[in-house]
C-alpha positions as YAML, in Angstrom:
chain: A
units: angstrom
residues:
- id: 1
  name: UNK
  ca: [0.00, 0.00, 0.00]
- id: 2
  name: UNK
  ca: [1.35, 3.17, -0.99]
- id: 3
  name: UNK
  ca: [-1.12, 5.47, -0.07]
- id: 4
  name: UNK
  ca: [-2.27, 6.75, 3.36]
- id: 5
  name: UNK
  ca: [-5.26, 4.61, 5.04]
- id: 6
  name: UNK
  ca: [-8.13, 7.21, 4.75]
- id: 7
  name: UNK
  ca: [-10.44, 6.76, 8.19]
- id: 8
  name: UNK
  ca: [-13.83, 7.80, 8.83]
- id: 9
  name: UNK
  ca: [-14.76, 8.11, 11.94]
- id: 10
  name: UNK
  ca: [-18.81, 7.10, 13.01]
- id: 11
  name: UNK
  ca: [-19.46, 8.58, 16.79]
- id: 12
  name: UNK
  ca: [-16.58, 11.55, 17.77]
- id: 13
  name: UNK
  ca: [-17.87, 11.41, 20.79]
- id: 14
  name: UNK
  ca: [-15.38, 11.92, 24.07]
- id: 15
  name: UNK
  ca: [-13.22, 9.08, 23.71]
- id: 16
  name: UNK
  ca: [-12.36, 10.77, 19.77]
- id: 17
  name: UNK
  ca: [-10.85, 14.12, 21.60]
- id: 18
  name: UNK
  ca: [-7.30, 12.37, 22.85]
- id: 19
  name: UNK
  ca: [-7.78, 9.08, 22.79]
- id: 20
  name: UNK
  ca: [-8.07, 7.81, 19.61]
- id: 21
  name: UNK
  ca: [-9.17, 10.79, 17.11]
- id: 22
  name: UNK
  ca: [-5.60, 12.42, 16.92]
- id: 23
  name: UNK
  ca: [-4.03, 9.17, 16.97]
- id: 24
  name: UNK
  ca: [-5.58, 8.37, 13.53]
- id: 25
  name: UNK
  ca: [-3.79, 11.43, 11.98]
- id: 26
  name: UNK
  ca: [-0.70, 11.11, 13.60]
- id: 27
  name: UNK
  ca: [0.12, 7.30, 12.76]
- id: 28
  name: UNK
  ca: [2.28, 7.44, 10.01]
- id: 29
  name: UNK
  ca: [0.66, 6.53, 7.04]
- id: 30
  name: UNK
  ca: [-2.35, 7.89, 8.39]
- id: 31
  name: UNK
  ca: [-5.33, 10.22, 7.38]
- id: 32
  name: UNK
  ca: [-8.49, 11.24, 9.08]
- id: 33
  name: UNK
  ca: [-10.50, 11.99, 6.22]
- id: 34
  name: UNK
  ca: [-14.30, 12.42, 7.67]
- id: 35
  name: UNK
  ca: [-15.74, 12.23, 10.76]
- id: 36
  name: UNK
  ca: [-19.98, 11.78, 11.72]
- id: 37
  name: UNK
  ca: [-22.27, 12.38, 14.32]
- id: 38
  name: UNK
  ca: [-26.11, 12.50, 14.79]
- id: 39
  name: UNK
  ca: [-26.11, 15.62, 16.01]
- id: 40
  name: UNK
  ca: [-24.89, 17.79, 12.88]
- id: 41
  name: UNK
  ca: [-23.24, 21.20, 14.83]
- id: 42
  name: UNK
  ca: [-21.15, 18.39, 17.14]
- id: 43
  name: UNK
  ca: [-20.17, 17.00, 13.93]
- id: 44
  name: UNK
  ca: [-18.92, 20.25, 12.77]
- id: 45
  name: UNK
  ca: [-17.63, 21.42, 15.78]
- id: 46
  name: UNK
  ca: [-15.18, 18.27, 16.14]
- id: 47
  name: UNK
  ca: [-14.27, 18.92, 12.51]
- id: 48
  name: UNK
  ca: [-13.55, 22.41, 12.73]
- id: 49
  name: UNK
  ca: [-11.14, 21.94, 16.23]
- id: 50
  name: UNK
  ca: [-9.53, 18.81, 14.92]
- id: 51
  name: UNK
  ca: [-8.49, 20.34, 11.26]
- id: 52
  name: UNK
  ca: [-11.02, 17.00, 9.73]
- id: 53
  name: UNK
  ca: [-11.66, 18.51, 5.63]
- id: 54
  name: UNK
  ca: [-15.09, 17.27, 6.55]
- id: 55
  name: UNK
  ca: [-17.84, 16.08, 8.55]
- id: 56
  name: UNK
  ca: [-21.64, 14.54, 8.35]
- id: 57
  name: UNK
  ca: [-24.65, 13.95, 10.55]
- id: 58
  name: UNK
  ca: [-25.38, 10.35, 8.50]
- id: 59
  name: UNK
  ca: [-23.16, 7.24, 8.89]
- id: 60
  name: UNK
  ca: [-24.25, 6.40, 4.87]
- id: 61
  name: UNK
  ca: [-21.86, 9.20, 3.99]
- id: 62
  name: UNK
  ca: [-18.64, 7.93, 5.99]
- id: 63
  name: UNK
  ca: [-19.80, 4.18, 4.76]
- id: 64
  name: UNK
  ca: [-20.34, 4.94, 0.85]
- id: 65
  name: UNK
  ca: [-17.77, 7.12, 0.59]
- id: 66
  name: UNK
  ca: [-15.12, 6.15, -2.21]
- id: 67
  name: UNK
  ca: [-12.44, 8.23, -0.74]
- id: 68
  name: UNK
  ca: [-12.41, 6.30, 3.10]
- id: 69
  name: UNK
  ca: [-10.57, 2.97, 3.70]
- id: 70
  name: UNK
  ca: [-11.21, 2.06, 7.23]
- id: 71
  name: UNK
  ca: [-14.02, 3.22, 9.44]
- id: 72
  name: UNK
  ca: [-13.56, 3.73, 13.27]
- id: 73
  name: UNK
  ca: [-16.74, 2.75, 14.97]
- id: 74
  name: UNK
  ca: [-16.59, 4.72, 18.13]
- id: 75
  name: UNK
  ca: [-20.25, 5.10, 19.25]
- id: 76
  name: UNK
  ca: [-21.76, 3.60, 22.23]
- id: 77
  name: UNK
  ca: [-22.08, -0.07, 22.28]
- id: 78
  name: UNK
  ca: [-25.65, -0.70, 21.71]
- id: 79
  name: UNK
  ca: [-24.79, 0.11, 17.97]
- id: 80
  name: UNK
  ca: [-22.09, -1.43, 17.43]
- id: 81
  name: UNK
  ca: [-22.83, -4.58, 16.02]
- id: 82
  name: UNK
  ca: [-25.43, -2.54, 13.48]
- id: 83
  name: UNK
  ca: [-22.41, -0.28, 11.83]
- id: 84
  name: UNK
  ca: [-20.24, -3.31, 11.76]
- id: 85
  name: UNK
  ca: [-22.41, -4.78, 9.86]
- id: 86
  name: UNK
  ca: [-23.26, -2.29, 7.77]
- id: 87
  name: UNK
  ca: [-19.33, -1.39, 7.35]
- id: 88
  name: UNK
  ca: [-18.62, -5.01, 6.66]
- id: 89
  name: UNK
  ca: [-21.10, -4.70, 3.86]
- id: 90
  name: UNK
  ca: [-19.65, -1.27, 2.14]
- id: 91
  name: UNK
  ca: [-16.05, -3.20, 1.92]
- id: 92
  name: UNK
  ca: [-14.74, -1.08, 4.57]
- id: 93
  name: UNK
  ca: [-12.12, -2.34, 6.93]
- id: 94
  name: UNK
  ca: [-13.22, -2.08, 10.42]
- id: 95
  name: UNK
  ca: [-12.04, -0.96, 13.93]
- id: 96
  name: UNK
  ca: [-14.88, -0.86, 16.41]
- id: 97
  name: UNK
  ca: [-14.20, 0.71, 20.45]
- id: 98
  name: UNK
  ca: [-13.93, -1.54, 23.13]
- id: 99
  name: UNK
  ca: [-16.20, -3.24, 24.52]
- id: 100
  name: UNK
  ca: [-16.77, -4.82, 21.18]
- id: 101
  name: UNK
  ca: [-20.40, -5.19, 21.61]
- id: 102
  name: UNK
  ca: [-23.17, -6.27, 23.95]
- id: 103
  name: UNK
  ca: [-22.75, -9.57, 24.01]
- id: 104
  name: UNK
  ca: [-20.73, -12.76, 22.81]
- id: 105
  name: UNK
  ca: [-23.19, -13.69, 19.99]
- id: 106
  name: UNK
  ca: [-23.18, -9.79, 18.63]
- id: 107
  name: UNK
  ca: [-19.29, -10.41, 18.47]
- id: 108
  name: UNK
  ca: [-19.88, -13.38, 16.41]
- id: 109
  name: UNK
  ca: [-22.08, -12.11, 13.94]
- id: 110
  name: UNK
  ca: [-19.63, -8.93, 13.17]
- id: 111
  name: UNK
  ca: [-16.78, -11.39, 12.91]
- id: 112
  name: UNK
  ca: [-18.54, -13.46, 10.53]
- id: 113
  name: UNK
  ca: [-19.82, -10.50, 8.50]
- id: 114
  name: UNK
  ca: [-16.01, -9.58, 8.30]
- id: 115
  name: UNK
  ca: [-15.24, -12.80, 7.10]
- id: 116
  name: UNK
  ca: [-17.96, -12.73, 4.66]
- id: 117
  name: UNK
  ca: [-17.24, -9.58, 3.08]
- id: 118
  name: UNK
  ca: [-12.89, -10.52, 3.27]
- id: 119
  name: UNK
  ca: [-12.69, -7.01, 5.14]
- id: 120
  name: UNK
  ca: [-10.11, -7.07, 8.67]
- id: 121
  name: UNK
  ca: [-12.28, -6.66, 12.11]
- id: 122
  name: UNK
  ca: [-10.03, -4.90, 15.02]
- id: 123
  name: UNK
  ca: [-11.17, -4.12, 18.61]
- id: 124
  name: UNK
  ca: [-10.00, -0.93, 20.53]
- id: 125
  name: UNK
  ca: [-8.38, -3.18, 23.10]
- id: 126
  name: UNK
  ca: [-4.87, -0.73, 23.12]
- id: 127
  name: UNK
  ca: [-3.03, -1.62, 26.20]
- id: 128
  name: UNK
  ca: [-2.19, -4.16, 23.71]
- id: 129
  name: UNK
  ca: [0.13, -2.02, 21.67]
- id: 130
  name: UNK
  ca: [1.01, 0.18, 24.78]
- id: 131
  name: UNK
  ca: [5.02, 0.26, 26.02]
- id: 132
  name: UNK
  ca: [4.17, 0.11, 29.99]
- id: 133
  name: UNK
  ca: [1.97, -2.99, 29.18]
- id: 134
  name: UNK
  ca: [4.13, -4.39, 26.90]
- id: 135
  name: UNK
  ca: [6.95, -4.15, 29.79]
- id: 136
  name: UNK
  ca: [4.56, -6.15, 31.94]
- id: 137
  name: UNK
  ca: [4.64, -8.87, 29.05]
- id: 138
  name: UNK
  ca: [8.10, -9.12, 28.37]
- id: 139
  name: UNK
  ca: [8.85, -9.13, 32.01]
- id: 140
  name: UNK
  ca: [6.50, -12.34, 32.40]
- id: 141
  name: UNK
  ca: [7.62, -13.88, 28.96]
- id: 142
  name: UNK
  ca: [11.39, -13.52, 29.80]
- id: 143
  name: UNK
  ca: [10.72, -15.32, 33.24]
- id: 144
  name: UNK
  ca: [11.85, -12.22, 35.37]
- id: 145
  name: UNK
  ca: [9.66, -13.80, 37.91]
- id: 146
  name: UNK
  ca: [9.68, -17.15, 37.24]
- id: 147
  name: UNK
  ca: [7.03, -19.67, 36.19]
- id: 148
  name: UNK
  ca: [3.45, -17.98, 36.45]
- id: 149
  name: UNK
  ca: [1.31, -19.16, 39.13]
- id: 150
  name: UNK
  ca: [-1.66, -17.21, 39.43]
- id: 151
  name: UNK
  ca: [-2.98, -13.88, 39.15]
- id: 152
  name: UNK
  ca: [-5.17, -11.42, 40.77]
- id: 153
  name: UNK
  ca: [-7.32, -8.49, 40.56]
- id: 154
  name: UNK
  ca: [-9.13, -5.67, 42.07]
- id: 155
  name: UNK
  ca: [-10.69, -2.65, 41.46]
- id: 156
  name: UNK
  ca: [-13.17, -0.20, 43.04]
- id: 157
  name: UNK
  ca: [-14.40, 2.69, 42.06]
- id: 158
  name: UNK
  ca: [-16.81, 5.49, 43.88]
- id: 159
  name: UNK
  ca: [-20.88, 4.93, 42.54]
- id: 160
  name: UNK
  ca: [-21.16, 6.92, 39.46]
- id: 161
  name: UNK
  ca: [-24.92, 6.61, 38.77]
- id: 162
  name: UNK
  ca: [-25.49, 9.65, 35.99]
- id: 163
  name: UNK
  ca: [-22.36, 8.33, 33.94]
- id: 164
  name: UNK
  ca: [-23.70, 6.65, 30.54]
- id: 165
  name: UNK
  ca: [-22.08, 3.35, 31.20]
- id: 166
  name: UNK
  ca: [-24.73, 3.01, 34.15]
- id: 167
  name: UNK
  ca: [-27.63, 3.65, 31.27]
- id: 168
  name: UNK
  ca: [-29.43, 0.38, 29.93]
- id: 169
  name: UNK
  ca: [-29.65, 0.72, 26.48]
- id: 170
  name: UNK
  ca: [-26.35, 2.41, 25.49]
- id: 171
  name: UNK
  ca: [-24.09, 0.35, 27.26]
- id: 172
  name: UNK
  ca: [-24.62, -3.23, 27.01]
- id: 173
  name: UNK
  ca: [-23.83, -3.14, 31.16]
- id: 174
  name: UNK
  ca: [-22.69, -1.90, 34.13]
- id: 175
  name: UNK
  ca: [-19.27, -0.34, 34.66]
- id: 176
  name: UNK
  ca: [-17.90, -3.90, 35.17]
- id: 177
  name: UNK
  ca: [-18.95, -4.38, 31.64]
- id: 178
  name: UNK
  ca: [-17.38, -1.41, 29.89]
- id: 179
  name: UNK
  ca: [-13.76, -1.19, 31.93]
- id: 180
  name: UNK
  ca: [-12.99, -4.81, 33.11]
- id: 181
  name: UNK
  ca: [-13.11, -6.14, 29.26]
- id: 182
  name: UNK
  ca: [-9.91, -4.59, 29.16]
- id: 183
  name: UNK
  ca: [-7.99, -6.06, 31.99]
- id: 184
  name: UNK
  ca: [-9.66, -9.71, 31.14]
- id: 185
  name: UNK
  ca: [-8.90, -8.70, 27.40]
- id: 186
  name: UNK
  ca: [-4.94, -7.71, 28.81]
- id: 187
  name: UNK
  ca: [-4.46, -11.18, 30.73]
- id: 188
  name: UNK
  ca: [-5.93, -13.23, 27.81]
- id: 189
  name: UNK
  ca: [-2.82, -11.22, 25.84]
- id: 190
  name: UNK
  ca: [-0.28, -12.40, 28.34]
- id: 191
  name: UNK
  ca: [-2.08, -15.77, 29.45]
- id: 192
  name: UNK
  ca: [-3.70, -17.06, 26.65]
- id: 193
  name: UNK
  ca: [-7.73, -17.82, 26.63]
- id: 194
  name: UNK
  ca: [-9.27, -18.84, 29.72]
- id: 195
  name: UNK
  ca: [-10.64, -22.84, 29.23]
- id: 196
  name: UNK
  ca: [-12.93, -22.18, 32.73]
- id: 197
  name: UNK
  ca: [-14.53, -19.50, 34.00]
- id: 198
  name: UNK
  ca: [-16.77, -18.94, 37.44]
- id: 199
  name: UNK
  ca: [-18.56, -15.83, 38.31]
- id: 200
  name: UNK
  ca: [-20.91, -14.07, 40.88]
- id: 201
  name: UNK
  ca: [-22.45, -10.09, 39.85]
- id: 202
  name: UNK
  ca: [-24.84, -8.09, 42.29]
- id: 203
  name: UNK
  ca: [-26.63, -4.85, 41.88]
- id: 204
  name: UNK
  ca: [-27.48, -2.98, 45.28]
- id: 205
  name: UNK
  ca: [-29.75, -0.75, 43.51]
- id: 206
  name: UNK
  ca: [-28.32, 3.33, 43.77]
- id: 207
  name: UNK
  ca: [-26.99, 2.11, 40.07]
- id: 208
  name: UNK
  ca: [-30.21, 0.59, 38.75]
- id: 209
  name: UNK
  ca: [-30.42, -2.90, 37.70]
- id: 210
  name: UNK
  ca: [-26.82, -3.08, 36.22]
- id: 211
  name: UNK
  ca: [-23.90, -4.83, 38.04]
- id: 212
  name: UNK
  ca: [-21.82, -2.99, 40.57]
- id: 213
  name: UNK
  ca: [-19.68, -5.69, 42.28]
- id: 214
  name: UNK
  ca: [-18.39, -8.65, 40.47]
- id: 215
  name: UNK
  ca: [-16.33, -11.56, 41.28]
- id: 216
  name: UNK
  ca: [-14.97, -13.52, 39.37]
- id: 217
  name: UNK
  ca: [-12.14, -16.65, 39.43]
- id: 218
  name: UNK
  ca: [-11.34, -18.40, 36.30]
- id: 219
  name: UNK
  ca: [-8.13, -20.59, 34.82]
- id: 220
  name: UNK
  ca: [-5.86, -20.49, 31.63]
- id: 221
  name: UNK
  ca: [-5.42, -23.39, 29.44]
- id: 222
  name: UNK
  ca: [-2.10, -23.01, 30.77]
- id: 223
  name: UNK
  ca: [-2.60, -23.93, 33.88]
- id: 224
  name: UNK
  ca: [-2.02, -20.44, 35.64]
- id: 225
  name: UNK
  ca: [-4.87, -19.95, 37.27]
- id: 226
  name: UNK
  ca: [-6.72, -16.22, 38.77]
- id: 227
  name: UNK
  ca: [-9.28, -14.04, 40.26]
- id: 228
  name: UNK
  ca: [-10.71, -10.96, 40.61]
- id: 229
  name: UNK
  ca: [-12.75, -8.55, 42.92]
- id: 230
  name: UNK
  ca: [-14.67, -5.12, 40.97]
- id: 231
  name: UNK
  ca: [-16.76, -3.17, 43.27]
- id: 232
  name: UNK
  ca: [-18.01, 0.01, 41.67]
- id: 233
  name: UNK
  ca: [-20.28, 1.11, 44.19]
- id: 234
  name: UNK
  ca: [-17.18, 1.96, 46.82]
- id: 235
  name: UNK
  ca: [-16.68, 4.54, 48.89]
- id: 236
  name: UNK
  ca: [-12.69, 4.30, 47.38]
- id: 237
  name: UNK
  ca: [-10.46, 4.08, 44.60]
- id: 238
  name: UNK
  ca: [-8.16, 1.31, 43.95]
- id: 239
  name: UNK
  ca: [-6.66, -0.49, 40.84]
- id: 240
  name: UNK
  ca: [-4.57, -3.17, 41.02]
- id: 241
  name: UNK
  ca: [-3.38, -6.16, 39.14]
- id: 242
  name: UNK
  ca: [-0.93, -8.53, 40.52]
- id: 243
  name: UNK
  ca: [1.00, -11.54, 38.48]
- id: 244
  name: UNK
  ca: [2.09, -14.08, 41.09]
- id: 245
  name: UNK
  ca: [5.16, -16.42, 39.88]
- id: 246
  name: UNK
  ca: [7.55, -18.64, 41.81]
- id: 247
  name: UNK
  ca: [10.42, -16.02, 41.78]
- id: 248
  name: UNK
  ca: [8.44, -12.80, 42.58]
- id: 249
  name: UNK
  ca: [5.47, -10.58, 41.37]
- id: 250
  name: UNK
  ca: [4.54, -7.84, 38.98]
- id: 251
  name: UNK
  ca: [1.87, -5.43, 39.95]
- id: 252
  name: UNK
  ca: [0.66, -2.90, 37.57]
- id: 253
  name: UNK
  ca: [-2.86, -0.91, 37.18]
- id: 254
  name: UNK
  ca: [-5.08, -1.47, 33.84]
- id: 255
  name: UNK
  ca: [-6.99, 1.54, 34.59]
- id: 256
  name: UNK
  ca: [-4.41, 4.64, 35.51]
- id: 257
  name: UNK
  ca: [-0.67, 5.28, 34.91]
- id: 258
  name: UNK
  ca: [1.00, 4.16, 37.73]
- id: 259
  name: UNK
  ca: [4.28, 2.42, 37.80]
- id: 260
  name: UNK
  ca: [4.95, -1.41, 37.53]
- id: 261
  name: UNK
  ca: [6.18, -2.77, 40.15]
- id: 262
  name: UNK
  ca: [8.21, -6.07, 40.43]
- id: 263
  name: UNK
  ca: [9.33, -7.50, 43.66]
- id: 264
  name: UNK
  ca: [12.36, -10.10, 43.47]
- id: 265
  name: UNK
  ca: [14.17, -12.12, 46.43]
- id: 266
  name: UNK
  ca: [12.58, -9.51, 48.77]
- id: 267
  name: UNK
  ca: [13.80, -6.33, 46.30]
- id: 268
  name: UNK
  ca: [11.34, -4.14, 45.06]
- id: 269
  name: UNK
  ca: [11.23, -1.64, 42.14]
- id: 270
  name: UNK
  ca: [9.49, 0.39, 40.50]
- id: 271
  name: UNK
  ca: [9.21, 1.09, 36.79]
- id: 272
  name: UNK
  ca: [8.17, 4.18, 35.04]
- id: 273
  name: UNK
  ca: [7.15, 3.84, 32.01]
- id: 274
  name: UNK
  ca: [5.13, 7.11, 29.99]
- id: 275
  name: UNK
  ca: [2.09, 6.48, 28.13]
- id: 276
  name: UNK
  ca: [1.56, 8.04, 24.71]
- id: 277
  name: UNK
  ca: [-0.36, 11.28, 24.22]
- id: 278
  name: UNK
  ca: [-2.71, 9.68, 22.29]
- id: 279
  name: UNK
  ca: [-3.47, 6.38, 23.49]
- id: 280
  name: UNK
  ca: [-5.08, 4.60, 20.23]
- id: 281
  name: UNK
  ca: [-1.84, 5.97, 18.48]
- id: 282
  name: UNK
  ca: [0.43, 2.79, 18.93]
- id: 283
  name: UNK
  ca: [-2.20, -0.29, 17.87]
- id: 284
  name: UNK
  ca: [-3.83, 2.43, 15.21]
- id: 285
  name: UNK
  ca: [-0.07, 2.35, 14.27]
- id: 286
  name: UNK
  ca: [0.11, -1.61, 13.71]
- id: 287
  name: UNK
  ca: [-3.40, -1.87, 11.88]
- id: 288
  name: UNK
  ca: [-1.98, 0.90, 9.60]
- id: 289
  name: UNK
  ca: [1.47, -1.59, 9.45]
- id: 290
  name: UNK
  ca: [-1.04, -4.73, 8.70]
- id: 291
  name: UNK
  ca: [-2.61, -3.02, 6.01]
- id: 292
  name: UNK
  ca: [0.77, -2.52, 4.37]
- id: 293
  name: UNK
  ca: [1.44, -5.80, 4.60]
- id: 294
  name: UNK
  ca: [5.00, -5.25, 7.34]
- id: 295
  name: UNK
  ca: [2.65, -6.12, 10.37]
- id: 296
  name: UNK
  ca: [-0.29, -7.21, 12.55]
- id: 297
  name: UNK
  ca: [-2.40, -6.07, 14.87]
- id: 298
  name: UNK
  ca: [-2.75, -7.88, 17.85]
- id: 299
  name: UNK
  ca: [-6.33, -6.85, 18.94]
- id: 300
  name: UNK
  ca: [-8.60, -8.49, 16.29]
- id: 301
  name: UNK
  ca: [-12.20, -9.49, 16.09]
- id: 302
  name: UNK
  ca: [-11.45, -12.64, 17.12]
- id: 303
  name: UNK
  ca: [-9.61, -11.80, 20.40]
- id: 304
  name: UNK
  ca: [-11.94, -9.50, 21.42]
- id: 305
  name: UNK
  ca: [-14.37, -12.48, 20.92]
- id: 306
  name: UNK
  ca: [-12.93, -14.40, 24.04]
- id: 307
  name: UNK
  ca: [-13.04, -11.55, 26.06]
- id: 308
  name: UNK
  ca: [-16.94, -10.94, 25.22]
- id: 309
  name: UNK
  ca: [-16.89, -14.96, 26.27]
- id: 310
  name: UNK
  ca: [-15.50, -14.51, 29.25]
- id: 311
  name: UNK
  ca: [-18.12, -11.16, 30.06]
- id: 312
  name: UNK
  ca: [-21.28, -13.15, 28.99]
- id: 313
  name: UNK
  ca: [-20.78, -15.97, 31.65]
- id: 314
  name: UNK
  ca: [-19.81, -13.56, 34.47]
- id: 315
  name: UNK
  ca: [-22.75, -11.58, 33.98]
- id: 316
  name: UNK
  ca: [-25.32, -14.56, 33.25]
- id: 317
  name: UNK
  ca: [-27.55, -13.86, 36.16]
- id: 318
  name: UNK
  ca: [-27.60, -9.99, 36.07]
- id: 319
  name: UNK
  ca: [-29.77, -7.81, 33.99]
- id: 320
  name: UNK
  ca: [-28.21, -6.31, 30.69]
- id: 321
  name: UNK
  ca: [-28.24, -4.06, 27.85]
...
């Protein structure tokens, strides 16, 4: 490919201003051609502070336009799975926000559609492509603590009960739902896919009928095997993930920067490692690299599937979507 990959972008909502927006005009070999939203003067607004040549309040005009390559489906996910499809059925090659949709079965059917139409499906999963997790990874894969054991998991957050992530309809859950698919989504990149998988989720009600407090324990095929506590309904803040092997641990947060820390033979240390400006910008970088044919992305449709898995029989008893 000698050109630039031309993006549109369907929903420049909030996660578009840092995130992930910039990042597809700053990856080399990158262009941000078009970007749409419902509401036409939000559209235009985003277009106008971003430098975008131009912008639309109908997702027909980013999907039947001859001039984009890739569409970045970045809407809530209750529509998800609908401009997939319909992206997967212009020829467009896809990269649809995290979580990839509202259920396992949703996942499926925008894989297959994909597959159909011989167009690449990516999920927003980015910690994939980021340098401080990518330390973590090489730390565990070069046996810096020894032969993985077991890992473990927590998280709590304060109630947030007007955030849209607490709103059935747009966001196929409960806060559990939208942040957690990335650390499960991280340890299946380190771990491998999870052969077994035991949950419990609760509601106590000041966050309507979504889940607030999770548990979860599950095992790798492995062999390591893990856990996790979420409580988002706290009256605290806390994120921590902690990789247990037989020579010492790595700890490291999936939802702030914070350092990673490795304890060895009673030594501790910490590691500092800066996050990108733009946090899409270093997996947008390898989908642009895959397209060339010098790469691959390692958050695909069919990764992001096993996460979804995972979700779908945590949540089994709670009320969704």
């Amino acid at each position: 490919m000698t050109q630039n990959v031309r993006w549109g972008i369907i929903g420049c909502g909030d996660v578009t201003e840092v995130k992930s927006g910039p990042a597809l005009q700053k990856a080399k070999g990158s262009e941000l051609v078009a970007v749409m939203r419902r509401t036409a003067s939000l559209a235009e607004d985003y277009a106008r502070r971003h430098g975008v040549p131009r912008w639309h309040d109908d997702a027909d005009a980013i999907l039947l336009a001859a001039d984009i390559d890739a569409v970045y489906i970045a809407t809530h996910p209750a529509s998800h799975h609908e401009y997939a499809l319909r992206a997967a059925e212009a020829g467009k090659a896809v990269y649809v926000e995290k979580p990839m949709a509202r259920s396992a079965q949703e996942c499926r059917e925008m894989q297959d559609a994909c597959d159909r139409a011989g167009v690449p499906l990516w999920v927003a999963y980015y910690r994939r492509a980021l340098p401080r997790f990518l330390r973590v990874k090489e730390l565990i894969d070069e046996g810096a603590i020894g032969d993985i054991r077991a890992v473990e998991s927590r998280r709590f957050q304060e109630a947030r009960p007007d955030a849209w992530q607490n709103t059935p309809g747009l966001s196929g859950g409960g806060y559990f739902f939208d942040a957690t698919c990335h650390a499960i989504d991280f340890l299946h990149f380190l771990f491998g896919p999870m052969d077994e998988v035991r949950g419990f989720a609760s509601s106590h009600g000041n966050l309507g009928p979504l889940e607030d407090t999770v548990s979860a324990s599950y095992r790798f095929a492995n062999g390591v095997v893990g856990s996790g506590t979420w409580c988002f309904n706290a009256d605290a803040e806390e994120d921590v993930t902690t990789v247990i092997g037989s020579a010492g641990t790595v700890s490291f947060s999936v939802s702030s920067h914070d350092a990673v820390r490795v304890t060895r033979g009673g030594e501790k240390q910490e590691l500092w490692i800066e996050d990108p400006p733009h946090a899409h910008q270093p997996l947008v970088q390898t989908i642009i690299d895959e397209l060339a044919g010098r790469g691959e992305c390692p958050s695909t449709g069919r990764s992001a599937l096993g996460t979804a898995e995972v979700i779908d029989v945590i949540l089994k008893d709670v009320v969704r979507r």
